[in-house]
KOLTORDO-78195 format. One record per residue (C-alpha): residue in one letter; residue number from 0; x, y, z. Coordinates in nm, 4 decimals. Example, Ala and Ser with C-alpha at 12.3 -4.5 7.8 and 13.67 -1.06 7.14 Angstrom:
+------+-----+----------+----------+----------+
! type ! seq !       px !       py !       pz !
+------+-----+----------+----------+----------+
!    A !   0 !   1.2300 !  -0.4500 !   0.7800 !
!    S !   1 !   1.3670 !  -0.1060 !   0.7140 !
+------+-----+----------+----------+----------+
# end
This chain:
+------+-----+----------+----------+----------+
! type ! seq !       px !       py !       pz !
+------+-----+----------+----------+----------+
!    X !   0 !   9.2979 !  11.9002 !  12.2980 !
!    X !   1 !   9.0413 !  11.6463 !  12.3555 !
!    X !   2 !   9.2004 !  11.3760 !  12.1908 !
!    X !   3 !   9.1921 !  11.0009 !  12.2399 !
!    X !   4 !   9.5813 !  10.8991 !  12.2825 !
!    X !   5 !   9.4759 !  10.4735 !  12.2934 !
!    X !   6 !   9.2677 !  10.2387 !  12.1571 !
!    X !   7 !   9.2419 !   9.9121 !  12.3747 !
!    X !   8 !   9.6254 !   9.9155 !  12.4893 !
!    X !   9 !   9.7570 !  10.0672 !  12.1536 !
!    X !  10 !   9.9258 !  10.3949 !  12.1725 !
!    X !  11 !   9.7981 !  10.6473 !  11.9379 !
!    X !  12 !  10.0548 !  10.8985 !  11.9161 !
!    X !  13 !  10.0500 !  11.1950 !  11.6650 !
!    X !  14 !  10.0636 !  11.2348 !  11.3955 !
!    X !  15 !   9.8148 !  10.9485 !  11.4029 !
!    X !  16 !   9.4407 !  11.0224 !  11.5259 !
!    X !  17 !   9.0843 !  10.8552 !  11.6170 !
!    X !  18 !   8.9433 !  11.1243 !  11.6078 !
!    X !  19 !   8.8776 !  11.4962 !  11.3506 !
!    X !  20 !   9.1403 !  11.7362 !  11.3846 !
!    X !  21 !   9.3868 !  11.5224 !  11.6008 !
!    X !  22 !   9.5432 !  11.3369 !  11.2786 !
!    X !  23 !   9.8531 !  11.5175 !  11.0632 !
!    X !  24 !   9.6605 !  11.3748 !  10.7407 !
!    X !  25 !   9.3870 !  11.1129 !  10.6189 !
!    X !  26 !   9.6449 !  10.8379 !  10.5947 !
!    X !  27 !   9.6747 !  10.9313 !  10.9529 !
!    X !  28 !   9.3570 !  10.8685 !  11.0719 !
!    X !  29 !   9.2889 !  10.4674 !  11.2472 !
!    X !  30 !   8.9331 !  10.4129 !  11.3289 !
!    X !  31 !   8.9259 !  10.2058 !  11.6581 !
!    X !  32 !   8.6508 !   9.9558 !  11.6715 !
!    X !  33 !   8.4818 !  10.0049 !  12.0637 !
!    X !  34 !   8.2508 !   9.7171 !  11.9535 !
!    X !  35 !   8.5454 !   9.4392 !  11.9766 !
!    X !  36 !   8.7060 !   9.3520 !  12.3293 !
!    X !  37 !   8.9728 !   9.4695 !  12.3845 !
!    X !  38 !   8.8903 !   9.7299 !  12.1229 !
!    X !  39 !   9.1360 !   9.7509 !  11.7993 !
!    X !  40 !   9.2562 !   9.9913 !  11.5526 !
!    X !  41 !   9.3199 !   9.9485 !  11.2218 !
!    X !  42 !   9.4251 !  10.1357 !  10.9034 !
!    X !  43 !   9.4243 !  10.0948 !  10.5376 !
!    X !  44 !   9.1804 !  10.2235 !  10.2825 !
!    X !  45 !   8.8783 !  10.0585 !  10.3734 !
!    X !  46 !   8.8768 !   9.7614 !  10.1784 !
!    X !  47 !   9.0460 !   9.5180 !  10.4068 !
!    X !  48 !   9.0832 !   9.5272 !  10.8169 !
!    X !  49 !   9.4789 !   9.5879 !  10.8422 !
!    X !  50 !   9.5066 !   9.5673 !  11.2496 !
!    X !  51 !   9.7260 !   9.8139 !  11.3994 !
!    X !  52 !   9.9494 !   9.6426 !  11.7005 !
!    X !  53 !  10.1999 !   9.9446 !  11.7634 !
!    X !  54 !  10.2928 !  10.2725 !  11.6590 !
!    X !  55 !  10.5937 !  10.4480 !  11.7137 !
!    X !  56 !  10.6928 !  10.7905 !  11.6186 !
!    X !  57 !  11.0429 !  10.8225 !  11.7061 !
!    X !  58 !  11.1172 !  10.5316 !  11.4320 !
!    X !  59 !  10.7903 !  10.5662 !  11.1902 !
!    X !  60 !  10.6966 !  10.2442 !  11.2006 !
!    X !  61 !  10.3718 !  10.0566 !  11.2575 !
!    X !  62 !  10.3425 !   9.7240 !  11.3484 !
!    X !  63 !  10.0901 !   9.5756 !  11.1660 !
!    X !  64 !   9.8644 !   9.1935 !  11.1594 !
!    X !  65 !   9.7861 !   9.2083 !  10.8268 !
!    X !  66 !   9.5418 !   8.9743 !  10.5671 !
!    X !  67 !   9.7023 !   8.6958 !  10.4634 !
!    X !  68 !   9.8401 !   8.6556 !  10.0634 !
!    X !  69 !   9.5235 !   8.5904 !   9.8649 !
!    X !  70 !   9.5790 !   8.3394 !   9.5724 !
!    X !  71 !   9.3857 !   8.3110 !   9.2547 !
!    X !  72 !   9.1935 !   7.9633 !   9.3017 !
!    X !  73 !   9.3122 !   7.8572 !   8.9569 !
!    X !  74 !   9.6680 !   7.8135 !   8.8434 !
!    X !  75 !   9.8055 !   7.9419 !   8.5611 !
!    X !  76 !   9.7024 !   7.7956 !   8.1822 !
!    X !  77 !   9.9429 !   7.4379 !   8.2641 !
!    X !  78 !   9.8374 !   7.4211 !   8.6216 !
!    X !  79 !  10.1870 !   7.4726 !   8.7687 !
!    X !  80 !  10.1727 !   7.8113 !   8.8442 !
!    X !  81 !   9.9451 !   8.0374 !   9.0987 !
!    X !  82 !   9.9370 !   8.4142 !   9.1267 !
!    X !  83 !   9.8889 !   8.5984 !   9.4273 !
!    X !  84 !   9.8806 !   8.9692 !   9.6227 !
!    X !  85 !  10.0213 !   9.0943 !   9.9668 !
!    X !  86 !   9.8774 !   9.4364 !  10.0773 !
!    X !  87 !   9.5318 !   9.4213 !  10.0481 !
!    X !  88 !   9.3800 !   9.6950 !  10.2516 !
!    X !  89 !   9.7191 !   9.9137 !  10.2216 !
!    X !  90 !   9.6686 !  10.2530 !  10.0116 !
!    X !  91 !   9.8928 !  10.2049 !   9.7537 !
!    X !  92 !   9.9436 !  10.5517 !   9.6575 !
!    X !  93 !  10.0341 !  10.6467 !   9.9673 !
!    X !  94 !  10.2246 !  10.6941 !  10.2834 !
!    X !  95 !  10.3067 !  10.3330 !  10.4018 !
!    X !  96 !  10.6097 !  10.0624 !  10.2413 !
!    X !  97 !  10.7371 !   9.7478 !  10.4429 !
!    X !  98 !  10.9978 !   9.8235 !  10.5732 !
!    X !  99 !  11.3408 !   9.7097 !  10.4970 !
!    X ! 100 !  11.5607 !   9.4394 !  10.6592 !
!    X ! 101 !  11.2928 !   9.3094 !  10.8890 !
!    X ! 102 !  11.0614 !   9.1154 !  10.7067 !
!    X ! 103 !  11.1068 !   8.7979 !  10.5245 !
!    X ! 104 !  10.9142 !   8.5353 !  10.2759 !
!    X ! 105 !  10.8215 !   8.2543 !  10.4551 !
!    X ! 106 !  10.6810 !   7.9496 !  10.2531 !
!    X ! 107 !  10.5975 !   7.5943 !  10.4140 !
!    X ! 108 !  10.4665 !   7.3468 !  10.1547 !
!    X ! 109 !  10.6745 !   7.0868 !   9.9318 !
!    X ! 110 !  10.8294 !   7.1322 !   9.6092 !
!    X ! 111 !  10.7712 !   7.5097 !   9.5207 !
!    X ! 112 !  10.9274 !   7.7728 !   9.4408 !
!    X ! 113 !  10.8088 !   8.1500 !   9.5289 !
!    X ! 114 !  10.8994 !   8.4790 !   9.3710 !
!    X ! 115 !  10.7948 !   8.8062 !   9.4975 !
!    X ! 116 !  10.7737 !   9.0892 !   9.3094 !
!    X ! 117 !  10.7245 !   9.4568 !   9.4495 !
!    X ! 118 !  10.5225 !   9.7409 !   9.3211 !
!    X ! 119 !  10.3857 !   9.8442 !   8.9769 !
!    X ! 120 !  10.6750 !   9.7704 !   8.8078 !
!    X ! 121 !  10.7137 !   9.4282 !   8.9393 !
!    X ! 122 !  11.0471 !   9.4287 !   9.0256 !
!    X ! 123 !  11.2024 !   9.0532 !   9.1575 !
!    X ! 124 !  11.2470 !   9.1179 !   9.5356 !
!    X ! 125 !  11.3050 !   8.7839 !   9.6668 !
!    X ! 126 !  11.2552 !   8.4225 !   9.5673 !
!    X ! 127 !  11.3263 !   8.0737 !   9.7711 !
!    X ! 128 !  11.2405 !   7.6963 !   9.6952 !
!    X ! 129 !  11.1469 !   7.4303 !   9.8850 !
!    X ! 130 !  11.1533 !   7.0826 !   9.8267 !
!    X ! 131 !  11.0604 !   6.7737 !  10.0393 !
!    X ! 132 !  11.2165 !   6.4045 !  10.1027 !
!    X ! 133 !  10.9868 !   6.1099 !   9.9505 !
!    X ! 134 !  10.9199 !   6.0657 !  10.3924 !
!    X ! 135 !  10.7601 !   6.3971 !  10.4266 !
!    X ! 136 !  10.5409 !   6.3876 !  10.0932 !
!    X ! 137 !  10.2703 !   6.2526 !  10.3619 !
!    X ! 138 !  10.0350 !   6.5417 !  10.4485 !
!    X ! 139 !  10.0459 !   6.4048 !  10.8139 !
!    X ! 140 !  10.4141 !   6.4327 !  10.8688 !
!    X ! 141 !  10.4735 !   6.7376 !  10.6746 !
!    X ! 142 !  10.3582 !   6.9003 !  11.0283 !
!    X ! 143 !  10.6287 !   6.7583 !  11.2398 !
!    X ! 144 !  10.8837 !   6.9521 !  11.0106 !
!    X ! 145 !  11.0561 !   7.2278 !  11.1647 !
!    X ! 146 !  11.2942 !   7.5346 !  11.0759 !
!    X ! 147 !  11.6700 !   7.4611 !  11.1791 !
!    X ! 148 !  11.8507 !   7.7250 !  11.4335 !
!    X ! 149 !  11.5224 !   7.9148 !  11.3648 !
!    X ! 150 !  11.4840 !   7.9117 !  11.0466 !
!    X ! 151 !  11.3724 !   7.7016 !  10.7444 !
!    X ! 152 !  11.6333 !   7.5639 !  10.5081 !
!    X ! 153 !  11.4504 !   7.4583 !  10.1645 !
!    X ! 154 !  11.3405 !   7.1166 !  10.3387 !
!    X ! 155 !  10.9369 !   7.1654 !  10.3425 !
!    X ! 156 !  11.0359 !   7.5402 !  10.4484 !
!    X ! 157 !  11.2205 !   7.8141 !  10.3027 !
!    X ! 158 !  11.2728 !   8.2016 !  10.3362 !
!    X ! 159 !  11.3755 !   8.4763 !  10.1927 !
!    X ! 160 !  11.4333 !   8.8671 !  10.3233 !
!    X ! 161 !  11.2633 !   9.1456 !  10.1316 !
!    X ! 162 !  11.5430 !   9.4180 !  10.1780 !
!    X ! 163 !  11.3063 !   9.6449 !   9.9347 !
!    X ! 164 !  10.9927 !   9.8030 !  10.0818 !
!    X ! 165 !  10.6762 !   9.8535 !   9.8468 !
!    X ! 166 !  10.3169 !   9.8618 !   9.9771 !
!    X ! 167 !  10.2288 !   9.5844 !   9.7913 !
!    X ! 168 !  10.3552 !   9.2326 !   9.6910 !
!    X ! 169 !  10.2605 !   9.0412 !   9.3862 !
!    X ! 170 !  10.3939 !   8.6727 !   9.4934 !
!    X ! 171 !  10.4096 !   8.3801 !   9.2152 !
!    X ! 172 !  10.3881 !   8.0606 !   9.3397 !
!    X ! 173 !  10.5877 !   7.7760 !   9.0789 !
!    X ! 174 !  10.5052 !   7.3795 !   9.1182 !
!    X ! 175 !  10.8093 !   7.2350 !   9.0490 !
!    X ! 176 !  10.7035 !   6.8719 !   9.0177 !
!    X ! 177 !  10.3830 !   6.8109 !   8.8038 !
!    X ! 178 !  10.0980 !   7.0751 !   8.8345 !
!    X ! 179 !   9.8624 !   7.2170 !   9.1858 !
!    X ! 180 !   9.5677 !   6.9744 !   9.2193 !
!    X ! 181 !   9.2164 !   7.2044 !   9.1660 !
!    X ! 182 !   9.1099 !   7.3848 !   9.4497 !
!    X ! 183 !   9.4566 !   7.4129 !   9.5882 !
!    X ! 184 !   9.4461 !   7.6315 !   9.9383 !
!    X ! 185 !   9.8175 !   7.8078 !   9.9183 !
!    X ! 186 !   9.7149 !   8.1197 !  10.1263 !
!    X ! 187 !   9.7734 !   7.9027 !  10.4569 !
!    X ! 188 !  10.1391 !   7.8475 !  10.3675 !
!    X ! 189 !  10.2781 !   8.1339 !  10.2109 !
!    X ! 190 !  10.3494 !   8.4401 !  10.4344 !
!    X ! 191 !  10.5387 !   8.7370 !  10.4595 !
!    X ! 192 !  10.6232 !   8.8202 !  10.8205 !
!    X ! 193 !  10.8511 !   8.9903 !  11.0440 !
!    X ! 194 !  11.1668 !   8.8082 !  11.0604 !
!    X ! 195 !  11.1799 !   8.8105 !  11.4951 !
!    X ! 196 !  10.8059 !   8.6731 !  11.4577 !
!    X ! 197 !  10.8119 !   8.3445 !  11.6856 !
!    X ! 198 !  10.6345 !   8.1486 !  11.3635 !
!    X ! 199 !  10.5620 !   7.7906 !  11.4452 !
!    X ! 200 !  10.5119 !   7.5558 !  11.1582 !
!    X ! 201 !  10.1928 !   7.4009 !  11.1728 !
!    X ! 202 !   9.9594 !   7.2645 !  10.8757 !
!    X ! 203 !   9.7374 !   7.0788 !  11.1190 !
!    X ! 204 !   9.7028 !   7.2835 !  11.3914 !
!    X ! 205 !   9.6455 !   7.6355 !  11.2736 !
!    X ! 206 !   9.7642 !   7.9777 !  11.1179 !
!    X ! 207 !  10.0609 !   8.1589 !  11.2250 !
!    X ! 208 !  10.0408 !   8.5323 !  11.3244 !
!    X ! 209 !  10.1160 !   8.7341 !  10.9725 !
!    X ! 210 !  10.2998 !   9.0496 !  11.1681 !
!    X ! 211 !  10.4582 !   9.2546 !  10.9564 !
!    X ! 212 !  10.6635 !   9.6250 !  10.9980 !
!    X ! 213 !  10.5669 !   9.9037 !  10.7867 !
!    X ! 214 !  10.7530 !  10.2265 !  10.7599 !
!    X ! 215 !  10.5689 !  10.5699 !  10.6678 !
!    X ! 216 !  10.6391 !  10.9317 !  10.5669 !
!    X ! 217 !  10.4877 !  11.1923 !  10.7204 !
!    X ! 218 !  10.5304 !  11.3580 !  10.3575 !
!    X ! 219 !  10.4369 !  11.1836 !  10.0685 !
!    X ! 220 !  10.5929 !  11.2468 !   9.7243 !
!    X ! 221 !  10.7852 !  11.5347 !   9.8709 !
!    X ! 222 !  11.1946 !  11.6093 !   9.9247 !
!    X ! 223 !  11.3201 !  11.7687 !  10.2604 !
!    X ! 224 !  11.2867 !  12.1407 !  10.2005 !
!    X ! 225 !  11.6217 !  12.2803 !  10.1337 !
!    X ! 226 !  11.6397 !  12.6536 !  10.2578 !
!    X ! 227 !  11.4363 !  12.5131 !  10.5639 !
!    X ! 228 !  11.2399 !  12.3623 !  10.8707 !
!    X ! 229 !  10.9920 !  12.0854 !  10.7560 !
!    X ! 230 !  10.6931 !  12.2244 !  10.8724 !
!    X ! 231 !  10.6006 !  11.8531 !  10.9697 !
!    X ! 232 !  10.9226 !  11.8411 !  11.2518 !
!    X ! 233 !  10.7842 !  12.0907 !  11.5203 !
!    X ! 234 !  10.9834 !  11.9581 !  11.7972 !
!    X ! 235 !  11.3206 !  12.2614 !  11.8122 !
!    X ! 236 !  11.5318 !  11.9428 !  11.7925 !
!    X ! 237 !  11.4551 !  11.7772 !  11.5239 !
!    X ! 238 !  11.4871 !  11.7576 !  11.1424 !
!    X ! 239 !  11.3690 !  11.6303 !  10.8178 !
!    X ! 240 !  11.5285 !  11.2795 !  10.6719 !
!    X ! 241 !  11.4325 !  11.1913 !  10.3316 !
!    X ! 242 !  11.3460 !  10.8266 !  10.2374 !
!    X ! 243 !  11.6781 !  10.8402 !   9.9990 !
!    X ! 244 !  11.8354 !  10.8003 !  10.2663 !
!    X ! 245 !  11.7118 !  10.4966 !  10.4486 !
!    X ! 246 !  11.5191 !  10.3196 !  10.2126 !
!    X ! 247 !  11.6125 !  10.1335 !   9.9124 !
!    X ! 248 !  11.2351 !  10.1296 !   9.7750 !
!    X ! 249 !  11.0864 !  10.3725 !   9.4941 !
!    X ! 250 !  10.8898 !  10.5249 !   9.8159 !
!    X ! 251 !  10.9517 !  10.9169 !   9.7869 !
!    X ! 252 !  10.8737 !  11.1356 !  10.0690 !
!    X ! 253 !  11.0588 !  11.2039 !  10.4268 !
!    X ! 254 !  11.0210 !  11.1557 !  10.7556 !
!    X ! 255 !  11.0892 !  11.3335 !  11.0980 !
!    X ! 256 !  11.3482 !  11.2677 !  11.3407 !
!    X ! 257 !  11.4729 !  11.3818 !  11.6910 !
!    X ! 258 !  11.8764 !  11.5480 !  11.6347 !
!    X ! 259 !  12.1175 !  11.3435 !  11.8538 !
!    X ! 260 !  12.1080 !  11.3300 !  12.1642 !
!    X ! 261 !  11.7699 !  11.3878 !  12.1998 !
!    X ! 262 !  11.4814 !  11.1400 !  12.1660 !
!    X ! 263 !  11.0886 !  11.1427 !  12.2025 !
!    X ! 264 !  10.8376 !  11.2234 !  11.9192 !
!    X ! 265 !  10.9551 !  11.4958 !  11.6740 !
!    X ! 266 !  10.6134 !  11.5259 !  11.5285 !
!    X ! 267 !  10.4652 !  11.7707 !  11.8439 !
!    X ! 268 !  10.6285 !  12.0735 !  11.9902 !
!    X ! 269 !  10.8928 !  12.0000 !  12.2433 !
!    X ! 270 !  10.9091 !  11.5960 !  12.1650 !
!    X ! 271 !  11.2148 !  11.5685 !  12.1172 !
!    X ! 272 !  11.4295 !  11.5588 !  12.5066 !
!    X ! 273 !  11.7324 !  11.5365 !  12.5746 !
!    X ! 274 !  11.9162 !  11.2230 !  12.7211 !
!    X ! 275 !  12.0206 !  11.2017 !  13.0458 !
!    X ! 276 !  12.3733 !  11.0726 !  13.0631 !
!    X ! 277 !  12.5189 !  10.8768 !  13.3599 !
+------+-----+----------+----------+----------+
# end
């Protein structure tokens, strides 16, 4: 087939496409913009640019530099609270959840607290507080704090893992001395992020990357078939996994995967190889 396998230096494998009739499904298909350079390719459902960094089929995942959290510009009716969204651009009916154990809350401003809360149900995924020493209540040192042994202990910084994937984020953001002055910019300090992202903390001197790991199914809404192959798994060694039983999310669907000892993409025929040993 005649179909485009990269876009700029971004593997497109299937079940993913540029292209009609080389994607499994719409969710599937990333348009890859020639007009940038290097050209990228994003997904989502149309609304927001969600850049696509890497795809891999073996583990369906997809790497993802996504929009940052976008905040209401008024707090709540007292002031001390501000509501905002993570997953703009993501279908949320659809094949794609964050994916579990490798992304985190990351928060870097002074006396807050931050609550995330996952899906239509909002359900209380993770929550972490940071507060700040009278020294650092100047905007011009709050810069020169940084995380300790990589990470950020509630001292103008704090994190939090999200161990449950949804495809979107509602995050609540709680003054915890007095109320936000008017106007108040939080979408340049609250991020969620892959937890190996090399984040640097800096207020003055820009935005850190917001990379984040999604999972997806090539089935959504659907159970391994019982009596059967998936008809999704064409490689002869592979079979069907259902999100049950890997993900502690409401996602519902399943995914494909080589049997052991074998490995490649068990989406095409003869993906899946064997090892070599020794």
């Amino acid at each position: 087939t005649n179909c485009t396998s990269s876009c700029g230096n971004i593997s497109v494998p299937y079940p993913f496409g540029i292209e009609p009739g080389c994607y499994h499904a719409t969710w599937f298909n990333l348009p890859c913009d020639l007009s940038l350079q290097p050209p990228k390719l994003f997904l989502g459902d149309g609304t927001v640019q969600v850049q696509v960094l890497e795809i891999s089929a073996p583990n369906a995942t997809v790497r993802i530099n996504s929009s940052r959290v976008e905040f209401a510009r008024r707090g709540g009716g007292d002031g001390r609270t501000v509501n905002g969204t993570w997953g703009l651009g993501l279908p949320r009916d659809g094949p794609y959840f964050l994916s579990e154990d490798t992304n985190m809350l990351l928060v870097e401003r002074c006396d807050v607290q931050a609550v995330v809360l996952g899906g239509v149900n909002n359900s209380l995924v993770a929550s972490c507080s940071s507060v700040c020493p009278p020294a650092y209540q100047d905007g011009n040192k709050f810069a020169n704090l940084v995380g300790v042994a990589g990470g950020c202990i509630g001292i103008g910084c704090c994190q939090a893992n999200i161990y449950i994937g949804y495809s979107f984020y509602s995050i609540q953001i709680n003054k915890l001395d007095g109320s936000f002055d008017p106007g108040t910019e939080l979408s340049d300090s609250i991020y969620i992020v892959d937890q190996g992202n090399n984040y640097t903390i800096m207020s003055e001197t820009g935005t850190p990357e917001t990379r984040q790991t999604l999972n997806w199914m090539i089935a959504y809404n659907m159970t391994c078939p019982t009596n059967a192959s998936a008809p999704e798994c064409r490689s002869a060694y592979s079979s069907c996994l259902n999100t049950s039983d890997y993900a502690m999310g409401p996602a519902k669907g399943y995914k494909c995967q080589c049997s052991h000892g074998y490995q490649g993409n068990p989406y095409i025929a003869d993906g899946c190889q064997g090892i070599a040993i020794g």
